[in-house]
C-alpha positions, 0 to 999 in steps of 0.5 A, a space after each residue: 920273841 924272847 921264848 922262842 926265837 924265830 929262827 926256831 920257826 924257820 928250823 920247824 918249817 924246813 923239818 915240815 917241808 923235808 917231810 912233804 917231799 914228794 908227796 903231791 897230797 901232802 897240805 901245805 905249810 904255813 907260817 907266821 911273824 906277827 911284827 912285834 909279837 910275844 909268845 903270848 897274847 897273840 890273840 889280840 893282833 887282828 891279823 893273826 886271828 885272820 890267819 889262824 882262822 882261815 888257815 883252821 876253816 881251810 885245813 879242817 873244812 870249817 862250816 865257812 869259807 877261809 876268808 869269811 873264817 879270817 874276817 870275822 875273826 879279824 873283826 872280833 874283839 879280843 883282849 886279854 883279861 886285865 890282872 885282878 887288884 888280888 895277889 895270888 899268894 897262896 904259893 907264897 904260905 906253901 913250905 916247899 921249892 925254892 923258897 923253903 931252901 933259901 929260908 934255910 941259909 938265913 942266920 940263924 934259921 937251923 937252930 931249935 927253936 927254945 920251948 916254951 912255957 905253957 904258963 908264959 905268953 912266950 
């Protein structure tokens, strides 16, 4: 994806199975490519929700068999919260980061501001 490429995974696996050489005991490694996946929201592909329950009920010796994990959480539905109609712009009011810098380079912004008088609107 475009946060983590795959060939980053592959690098991961390779580190993974130099660490099991030679050791009978040591758990298998798994991965897995979700076609047209991003880094986030992976949860709404039914067959990752499969794979990743199975392979928990497996590893961790869940109260379920892996393939009972996998197809129930196959069959759950899962879908992303959909965004709220309020922006969060609390960040925005915040002085401070970026924004506060590049307010600074604006004409005009580093001069003193004129008093004013407590009997005018000004």
């Amino acid at each position: 994806d475009v946060v983590v490429p795959a060939t980053h995974m592959a690098r991961l696996e390779a580190a993974a199975r130099a660490t099991r050489l030679g050791d009978p005991a040591a758990a298998p490694v798994e991965t897995l490519v979700v076609a047209g996946g991003q880094h986030s929201w992976l949860y709404e592909d039914a067959g990752y929700r499969h794979a990743v329950a199975a392979f928990l009920a497996r590893s961790l010796g869940g109260p379920l068999p892996a393939a009972a994990a996998g197809e129930i959480a196959a069959a759950t539905a899962a879908e992303r919260i959909p965004d709220g109609e309020a922006r969060f712009a609390a960040v925005d009011e915040t002085p401070g980061g970026f924004r506060t810098l590049a307010q600074v380079a604006l004409p005009g912004a580093t001069k003193t501001p004129a008093t004013t008088d407590p009997g005018t609107d000004r």
